[in-house]
C-alpha positions in Angstrom: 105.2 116.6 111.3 102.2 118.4 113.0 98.6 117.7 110.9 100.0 114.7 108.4 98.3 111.8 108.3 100.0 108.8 109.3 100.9 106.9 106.6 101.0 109.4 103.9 105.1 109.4 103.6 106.6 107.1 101.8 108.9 106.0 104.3 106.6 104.9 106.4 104.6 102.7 104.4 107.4 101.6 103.5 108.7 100.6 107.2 105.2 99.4 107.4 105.5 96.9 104.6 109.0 95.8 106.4 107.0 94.9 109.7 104.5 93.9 108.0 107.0 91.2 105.7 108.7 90.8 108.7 105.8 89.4 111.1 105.4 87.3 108.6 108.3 85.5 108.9 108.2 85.3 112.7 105.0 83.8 112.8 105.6 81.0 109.8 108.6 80.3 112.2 106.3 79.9 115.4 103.9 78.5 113.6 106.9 75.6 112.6 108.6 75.9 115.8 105.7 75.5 118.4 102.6 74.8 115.9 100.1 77.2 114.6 98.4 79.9 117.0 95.4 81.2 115.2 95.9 84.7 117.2 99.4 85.1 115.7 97.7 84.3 112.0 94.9 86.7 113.0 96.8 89.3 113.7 99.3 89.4 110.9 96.5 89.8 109.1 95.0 92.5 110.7 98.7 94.2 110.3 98.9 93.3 106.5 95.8 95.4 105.9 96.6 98.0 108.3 99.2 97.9 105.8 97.3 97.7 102.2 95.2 100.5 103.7 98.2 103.2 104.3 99.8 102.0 100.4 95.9 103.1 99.3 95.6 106.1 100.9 99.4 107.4 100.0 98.5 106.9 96.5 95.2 108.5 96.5 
């Protein structure tokens, strides 16, 4: 939709929060698999408050 802010659907937090859960599980498994890489910790963290941040502004 022309002029919405990212984020501001429901459905795409949601599919946020899915990528979000779901790098989550691919990093624990690398990070079992091959040992912990801080850059794959950092930046599932980075995505988990991209995350928090769209859930914020969507209820705002």
């Amino acid at each position: 939709m022309p002029g919405s802010v990212p984020g501001s659907t429901p459905g795409s937090t949601k599919a946020m929060g899915a990528l979000t859960l779901g790098g989550l599980v691919v990093v624990t498994a690398y990070s079992v698999a091959l040992g912990s890489n801080g850059w794959l910790w950092f930046g599932w963290v980075v995505l988990g408050l991209i995350t928090i941040g769209m859930a914020a502004t969507r209820t705002t």
